[in-house]
N, C-alpha and C positions, 0 to 999 in steps of 0.2 A: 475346351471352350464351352460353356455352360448356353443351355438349351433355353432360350426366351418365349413365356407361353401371352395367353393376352394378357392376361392378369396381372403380369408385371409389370402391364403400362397402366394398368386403371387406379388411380388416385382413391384416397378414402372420404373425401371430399364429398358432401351432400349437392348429388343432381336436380336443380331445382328449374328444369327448362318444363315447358310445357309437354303434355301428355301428348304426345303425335306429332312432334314434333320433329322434321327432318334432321337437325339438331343430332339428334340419339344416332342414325345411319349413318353420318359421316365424321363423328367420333369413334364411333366402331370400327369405322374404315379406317380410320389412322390408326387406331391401336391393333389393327389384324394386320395390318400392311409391314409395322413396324416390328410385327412377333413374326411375320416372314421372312421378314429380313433379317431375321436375327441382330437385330441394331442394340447395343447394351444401353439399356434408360439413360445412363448419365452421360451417355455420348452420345443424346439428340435433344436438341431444344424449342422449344414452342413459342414462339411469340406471337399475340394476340392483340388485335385491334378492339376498339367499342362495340358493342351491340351483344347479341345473345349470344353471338360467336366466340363475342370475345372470352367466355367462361370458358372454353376448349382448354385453356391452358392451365386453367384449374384440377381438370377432372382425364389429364393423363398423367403419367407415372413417368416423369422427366425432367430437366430443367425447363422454367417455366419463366415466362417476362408477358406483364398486361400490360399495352403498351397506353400511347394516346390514341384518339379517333383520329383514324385514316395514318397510323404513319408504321404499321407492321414493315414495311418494306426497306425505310432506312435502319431502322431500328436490327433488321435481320440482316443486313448489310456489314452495318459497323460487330455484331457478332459474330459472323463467318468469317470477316476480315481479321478478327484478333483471335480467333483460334480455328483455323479453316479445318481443324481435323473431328471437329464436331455437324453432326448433321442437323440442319437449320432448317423446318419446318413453319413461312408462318399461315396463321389462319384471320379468318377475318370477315365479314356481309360484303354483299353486295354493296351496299351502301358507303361501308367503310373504304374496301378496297378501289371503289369505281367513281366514286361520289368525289369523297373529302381528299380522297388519297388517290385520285386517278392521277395524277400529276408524278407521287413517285411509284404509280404503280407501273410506267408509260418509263420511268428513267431506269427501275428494277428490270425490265426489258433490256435496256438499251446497253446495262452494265453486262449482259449474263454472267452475272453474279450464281455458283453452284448454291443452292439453295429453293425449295418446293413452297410454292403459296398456294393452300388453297381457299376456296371462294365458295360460302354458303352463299348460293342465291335465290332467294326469295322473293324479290322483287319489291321488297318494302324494308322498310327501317321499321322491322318488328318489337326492340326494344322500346321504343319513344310511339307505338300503339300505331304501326302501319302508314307511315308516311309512302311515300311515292318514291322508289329508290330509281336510280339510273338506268336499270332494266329492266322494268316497265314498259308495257307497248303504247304508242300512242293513241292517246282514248280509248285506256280501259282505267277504270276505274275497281277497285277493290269495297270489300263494304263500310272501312274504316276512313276511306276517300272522299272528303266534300263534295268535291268534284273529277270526274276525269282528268287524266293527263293529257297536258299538251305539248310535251315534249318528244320529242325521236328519241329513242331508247338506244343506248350500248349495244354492239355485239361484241360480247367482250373476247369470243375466238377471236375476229377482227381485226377487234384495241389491239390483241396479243400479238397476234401474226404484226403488224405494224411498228409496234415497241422493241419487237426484238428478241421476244422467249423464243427458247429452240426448242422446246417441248412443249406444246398445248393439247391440253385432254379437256374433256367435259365428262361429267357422270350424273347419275340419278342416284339421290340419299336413300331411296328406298329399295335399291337393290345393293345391299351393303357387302356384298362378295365382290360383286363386279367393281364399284368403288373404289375397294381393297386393294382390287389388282391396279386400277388405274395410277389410284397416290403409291403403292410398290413402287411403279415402273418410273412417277414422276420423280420420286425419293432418287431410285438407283442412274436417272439421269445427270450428265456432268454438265451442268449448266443450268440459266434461268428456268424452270418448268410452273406452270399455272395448269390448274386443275380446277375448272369451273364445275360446281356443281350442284344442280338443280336441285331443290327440296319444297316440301311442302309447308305450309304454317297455317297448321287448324284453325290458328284465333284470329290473324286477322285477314289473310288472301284464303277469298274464297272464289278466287277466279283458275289457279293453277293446283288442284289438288290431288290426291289421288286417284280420283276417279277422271279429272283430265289428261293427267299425264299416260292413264293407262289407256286413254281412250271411249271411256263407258260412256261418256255422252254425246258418244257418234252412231249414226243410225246402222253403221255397218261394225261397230263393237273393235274398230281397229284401234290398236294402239298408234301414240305418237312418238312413240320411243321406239328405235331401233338400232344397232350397236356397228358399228362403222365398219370393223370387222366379219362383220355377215353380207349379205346380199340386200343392199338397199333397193330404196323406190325406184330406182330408175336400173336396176340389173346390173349394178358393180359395184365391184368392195374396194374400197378407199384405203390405198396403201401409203401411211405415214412416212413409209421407207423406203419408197419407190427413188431409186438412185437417179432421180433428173435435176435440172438445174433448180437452184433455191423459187425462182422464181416461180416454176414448175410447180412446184411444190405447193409454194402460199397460194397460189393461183386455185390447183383444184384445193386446197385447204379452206379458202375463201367461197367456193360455192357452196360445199357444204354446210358453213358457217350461217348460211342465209337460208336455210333448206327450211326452218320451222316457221320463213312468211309463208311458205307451202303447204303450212299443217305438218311439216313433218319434223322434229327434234333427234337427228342422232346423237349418242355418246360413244366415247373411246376417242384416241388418238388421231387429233387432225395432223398435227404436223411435227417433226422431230427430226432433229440437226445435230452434228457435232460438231461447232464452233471451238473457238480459241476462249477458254473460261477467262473472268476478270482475275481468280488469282491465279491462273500460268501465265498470265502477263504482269502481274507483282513481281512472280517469282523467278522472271527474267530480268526483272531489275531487282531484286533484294534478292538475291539466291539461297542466303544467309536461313530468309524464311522457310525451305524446302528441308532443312534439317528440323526444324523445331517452330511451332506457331510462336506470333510474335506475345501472345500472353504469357508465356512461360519465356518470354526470354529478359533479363535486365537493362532493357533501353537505357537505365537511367548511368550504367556505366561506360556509355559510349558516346565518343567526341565526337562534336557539334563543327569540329576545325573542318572534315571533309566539305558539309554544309556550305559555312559560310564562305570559303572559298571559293564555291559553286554559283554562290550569288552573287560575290563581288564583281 
């Protein structure tokens, strides 16, 4: 079995995202994640929404699908569906995933569909010069912003925990190891997994940057970032895998969710399940499918008589 390094995923494709932009750490992340995994390129695929993100699917070494604004979600649906033995990665803004596409982002939940999205979040629609994205706080404004927002923002842990992923992580773009490990763990999850993760955007939020995230303009130099796995603000470590009831679970998943009205933003793994996947329930009614995906198989020489018998 031949040894995958990163380089194998990186496209020769001209990078043309902005200089410092969070962008760069969370394509790193998926290209280190997937050289962990040892996953062979043409057996993982990328599919990508609008905005700056959406160039993700350009610039790895994979099959690759841009899709429309806001629809990564069915779009990586009907491909895991037609050949479920391929790993199905999509990416996609804030904007795209939460915004235009909150509708199948809330149904790609509900299916746990085996398949990883992740979510640059920014908090603006960076492509089209910093609009006000979905996660945004109420009354803040950016410097690209007319005016303040007057909307209640996404908590897209939340969205998730409510839609129905059984894996929900958050990460920071600019810790691109940690990242790594997160989309790994999201990747080798069996079922819906979302990976929110925060990043920064030089040009036009200059409200979330890195010198916020890390804290430098607090009087006491603390950061806002702390990693869920360690010892939080309040003296306990948040166990994803703590054997209690589901409810249990979204419950303390859900406080920490809300922890950065506090000043405070953890990352790592809020909550993880192992559900009944959408295709182990196909493949209890087509069994047929468990030998061979149905892209490789000739539909077109088999009768329609069981069918319509069904219907009559």
């Amino acid at each position: 079995m031949p040894e995958y390094k990163i380089k194998d995923y990186k496209a020769t494709i001209h990078n043309d995202w902005c200089p410092g932009c969070g962008d760069f750490g969370i394509l790193s992340g998926i290209q280190m994640a997937l050289a962990d995994l040892g996953l062979p390129p043409h057996e993982v695929a990328i599919i990508s929404g609008i905005g700056c993100s959406g160039k993700a699917s350009h610039y790895i070494q994979a099959y690759g699908f841009h899709t429309l604004h806001g629809r990564v979600v069915p779009n990586a649906t009907g491909m895991k569906l037609a050949n479920h033995d391929l790993t199905v990665i999509g990416v996609g803004g804030d904007g795209d995933g939460y915004g235009i596409g909150g509708g199948h982002f809330v149904a790609g939940g509900r299916r746990n569909l085996d398949f990883t999205y992740v979510i640059f979040n920014n908090d603006i629609y960076a492509l089209t010069k910093g609009q006000a994205s979905p996660t945004i706080g109420k009354g803040q404004r950016t410097k690209s912003m007319p005016e303040a927002s007057i909307y209640e923002p996404i908590n897209p842990v939340a969205l998730a925990l409510s839609a129905g992923y059984s894996f929900i992580a958050r990460s920071y773009a600019l810790d691109v190891r940690y990242t790594a490990r997160i989309i790994a763990e999201a990747i080798k999850h069996p079922g819906s997994a979302v990976v929110d993760v925060h990043q920064t955007c030089p040009a036009f939020n200059n409200l979330h940057t890195k010198t916020w995230y890390e804290g430098l303009d607090r009087e006491e130099k603390e950061p806002r970032l702390y990693k869920l796995e360690e010892t939080g603000y309040d003296g306990t470590v948040h166990d994803p895998d703590d054997q209690g009831e589901i409810m249990e679970k979204k419950t303390a998943a859900i406080r920490k969710a809300y922890e950065l009205e506090e000043g405070r933003l953890p990352i790592g793994v809020f909550y993880r399940v192992r559900t009944k996947t959408l295709e182990e329930h196909l493949l209890d009614k087509m069994p047929d499918l468990a030998g061979q995906p149905l892209v490789h198989q000739d539909i077109y020489q088999r009768s329609l008589e069981p069918l319509y018998q069904e219907l009559s």
